[in-house]
C-alpha positions as CSV (number, residue, x, y, z in Angstrom):
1,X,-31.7,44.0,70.9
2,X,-32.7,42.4,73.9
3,X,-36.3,40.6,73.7
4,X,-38.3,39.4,76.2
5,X,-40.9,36.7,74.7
6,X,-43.8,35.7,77.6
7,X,-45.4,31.9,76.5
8,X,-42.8,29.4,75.7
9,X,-46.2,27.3,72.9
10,X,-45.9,26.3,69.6
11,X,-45.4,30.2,68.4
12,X,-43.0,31.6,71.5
13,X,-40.7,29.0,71.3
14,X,-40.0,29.3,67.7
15,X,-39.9,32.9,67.7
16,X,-37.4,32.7,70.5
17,X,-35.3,30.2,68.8
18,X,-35.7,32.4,65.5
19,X,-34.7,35.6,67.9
20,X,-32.0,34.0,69.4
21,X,-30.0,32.4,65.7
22,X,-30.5,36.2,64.5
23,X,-28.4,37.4,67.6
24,X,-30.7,39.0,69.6
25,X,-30.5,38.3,73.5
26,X,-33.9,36.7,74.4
27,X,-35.3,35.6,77.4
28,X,-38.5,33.6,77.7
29,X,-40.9,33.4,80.7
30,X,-43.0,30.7,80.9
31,X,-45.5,29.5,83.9
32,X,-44.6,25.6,83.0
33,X,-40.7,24.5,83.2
34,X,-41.4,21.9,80.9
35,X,-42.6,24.2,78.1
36,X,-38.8,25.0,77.8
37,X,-38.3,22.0,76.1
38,X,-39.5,23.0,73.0
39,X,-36.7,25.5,72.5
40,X,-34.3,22.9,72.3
41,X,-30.8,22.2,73.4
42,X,-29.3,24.8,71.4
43,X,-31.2,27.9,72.6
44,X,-28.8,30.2,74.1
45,X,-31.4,32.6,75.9
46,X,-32.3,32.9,79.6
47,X,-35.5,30.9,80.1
48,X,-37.7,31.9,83.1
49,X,-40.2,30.4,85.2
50,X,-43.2,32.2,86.1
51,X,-46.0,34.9,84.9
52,X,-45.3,37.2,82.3
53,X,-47.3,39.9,84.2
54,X,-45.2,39.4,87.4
55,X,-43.3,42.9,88.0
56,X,-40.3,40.7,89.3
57,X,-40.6,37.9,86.6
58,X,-40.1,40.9,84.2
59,X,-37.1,42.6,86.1
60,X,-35.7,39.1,86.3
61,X,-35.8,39.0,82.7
62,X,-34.1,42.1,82.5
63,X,-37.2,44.5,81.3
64,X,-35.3,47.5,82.5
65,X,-32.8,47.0,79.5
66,X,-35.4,45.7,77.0
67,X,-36.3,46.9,73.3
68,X,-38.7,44.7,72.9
69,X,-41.5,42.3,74.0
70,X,-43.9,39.9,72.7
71,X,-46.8,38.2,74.8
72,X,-48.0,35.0,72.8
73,X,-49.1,32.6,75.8
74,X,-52.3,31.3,74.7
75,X,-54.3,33.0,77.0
76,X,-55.6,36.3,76.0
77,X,-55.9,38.1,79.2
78,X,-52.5,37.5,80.1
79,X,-51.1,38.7,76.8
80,X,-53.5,41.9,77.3
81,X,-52.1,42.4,80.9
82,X,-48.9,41.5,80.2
83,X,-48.7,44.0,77.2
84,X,-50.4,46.9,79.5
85,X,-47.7,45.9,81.9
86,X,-44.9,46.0,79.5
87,X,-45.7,49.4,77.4
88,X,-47.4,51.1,80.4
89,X,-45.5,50.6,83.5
90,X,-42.1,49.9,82.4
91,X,-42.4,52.3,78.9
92,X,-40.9,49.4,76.2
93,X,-40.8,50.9,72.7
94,X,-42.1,47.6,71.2
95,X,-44.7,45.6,72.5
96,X,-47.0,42.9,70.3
97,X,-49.3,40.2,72.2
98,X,-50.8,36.8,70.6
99,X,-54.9,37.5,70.3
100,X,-56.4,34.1,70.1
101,X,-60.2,35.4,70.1
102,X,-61.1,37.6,67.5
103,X,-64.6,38.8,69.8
104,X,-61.8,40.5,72.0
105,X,-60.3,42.5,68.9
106,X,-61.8,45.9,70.1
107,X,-61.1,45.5,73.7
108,X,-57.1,45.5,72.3
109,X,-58.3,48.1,69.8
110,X,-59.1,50.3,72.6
111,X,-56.3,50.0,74.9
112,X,-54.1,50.3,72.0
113,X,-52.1,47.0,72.3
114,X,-50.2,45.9,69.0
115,X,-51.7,42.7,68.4
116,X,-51.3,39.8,66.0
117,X,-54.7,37.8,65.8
118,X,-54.1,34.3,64.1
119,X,-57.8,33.3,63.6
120,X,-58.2,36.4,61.1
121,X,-55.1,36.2,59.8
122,X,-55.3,32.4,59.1
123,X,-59.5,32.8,58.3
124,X,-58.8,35.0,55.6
125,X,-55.6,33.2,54.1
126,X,-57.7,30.8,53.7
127,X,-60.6,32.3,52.3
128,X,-57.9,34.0,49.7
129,X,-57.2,30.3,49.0
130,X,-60.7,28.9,48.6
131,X,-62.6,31.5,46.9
132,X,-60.9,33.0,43.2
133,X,-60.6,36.5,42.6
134,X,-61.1,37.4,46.5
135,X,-58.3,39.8,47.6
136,X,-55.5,39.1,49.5
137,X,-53.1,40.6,52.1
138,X,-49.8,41.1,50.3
139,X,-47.6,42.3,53.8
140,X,-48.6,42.6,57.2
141,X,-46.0,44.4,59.3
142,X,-46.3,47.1,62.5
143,X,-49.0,49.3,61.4
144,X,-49.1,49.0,58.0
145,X,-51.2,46.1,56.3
146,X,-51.4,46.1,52.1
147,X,-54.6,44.7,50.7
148,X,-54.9,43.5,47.0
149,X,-58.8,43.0,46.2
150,X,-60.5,43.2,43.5
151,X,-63.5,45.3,43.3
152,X,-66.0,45.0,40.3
153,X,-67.0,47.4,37.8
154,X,-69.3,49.3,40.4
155,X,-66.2,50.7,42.3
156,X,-64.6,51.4,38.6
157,X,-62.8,54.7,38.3
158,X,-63.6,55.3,41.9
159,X,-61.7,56.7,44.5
160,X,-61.1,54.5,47.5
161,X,-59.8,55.9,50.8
């Protein structure tokens, strides 16, 4: 597949490396050049300066062709414009973006952007941790998330939907 990943942090880096050693052809847009030193010296993809909302940073990284793309700069607006860009304008199949800001969780909601939001991911793994008997999330992938909770005897013999 090729895979365009837009934020070269902590998370874009690694997934691009993780992309990259599974065999996919990757190329990573970044606004900083030195940001590309986190992929380190074995990272065969195409690495990109500029905006990952940039129509020609995009062709550059050879959009027309791509399967799939994932915004995880750590700005929110730009993964949210760069996601519209991405699944809107040039029609990619599969398009995730990085939501830092869990207030913003609707506005996504209601463009319909696939999002991964690390706060609530990360607040309730650790909740799960800290508080015994409290559910927790058993798979997250696409779509689909499975819950394990427990619910009391007041939900006993109850049908949950």
């Amino acid at each position: 597949m090729h895979i365009i990943v837009v934020g070269c942090g902590n998370v874009g880096s690694q997934l691009a490396v993780l992309l990259s050693t599974e065999g996919h052809d990757v190329a990573i847009i970044d606004k900083n050049p030195e940001s590309f030193k986190r992929l380190g010296p074995t990272f065969n993809g195409v690495k990109l300066t500029g905006y990952g909302f940039d129509k020609a940073a995009l062709i550059e990284a050879g959009i027309e062709e791509c399967d799939a793309l994932a915004a995880v700069t750590n700005e929110d607006n730009a993964n949210m414009v760069t996601a519209e860009v991405a699944s809107k304008i040039f029609n990619i199949p599969r398009v995730v973006a990085r939501l830092y800001d869990s207030e913003r969780e609707a506005t996504f909601q209601q463009l319909g952007i696939n999002y991964v939001c690390g706060t609530t991911m990360i607040a309730q793994m650790l909740l799960d941790k800290l508080v015994e008997g409290h559910g927790h999330y058993l798979t997250i992938r696409g779509d689909l998330e499975l819950i394990e909770f427990i619910a009391g005897p007041a939900v006993d013999k109850q049908k949950l939907v």
